[in-house]
Residue, then its C-alpha position, 0 to 999 in steps of 0.5 A: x838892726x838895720x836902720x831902714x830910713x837911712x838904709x842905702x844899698x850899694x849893689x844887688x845881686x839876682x839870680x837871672x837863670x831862675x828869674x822869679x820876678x818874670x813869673x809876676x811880670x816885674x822887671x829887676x829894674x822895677x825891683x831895685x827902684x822901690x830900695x829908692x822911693x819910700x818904702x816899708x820893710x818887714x821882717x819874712x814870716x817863713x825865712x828868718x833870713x828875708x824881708x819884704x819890702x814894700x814900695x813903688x818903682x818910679x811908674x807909680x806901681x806898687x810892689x813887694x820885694x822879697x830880699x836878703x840882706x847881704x854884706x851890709x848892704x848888699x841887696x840879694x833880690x829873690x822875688x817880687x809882685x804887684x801889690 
């Protein structure tokens, strides 16, 4: 189990060529902001395998990221949008 309140990631990883956060008009920088503010993780109802974090980027905006946890921690960013 995953400590979240201690958790810092050490890299992310984003599949540009099918680039879901554009869809919701987040940029990958505002998704990897909110892994360092004060944020809240939830396991995904639909994937056993995803979590949804919920956060701020440094402008104050309020996001969801929809994530993987890989290789400890490694960040797979998958989606994201405007809380």
């Amino acid at each position: 189990m995953v400590n979240w309140s201690r958790f810092t990631p050490t890299d992310f990883e984003y599949d540009f060529e099918h680039d879901e956060l554009a869809a919701h008009h987040v940029t990958f920088e505002e998704a990897i902001e909110c892994f360092f503010s004060d944020f809240e993780v939830r396991r995904n109802k639909s994937y056993s395998d995803r979590y949804q974090l919920i956060g701020s980027a440094l402008s104050g905006r309020r996001l969801k990221i929809i994530f993987q946890l890989k290789s400890g921690t490694v960040v797979r960013i998958i989606t994201g949008w405007d809380l």
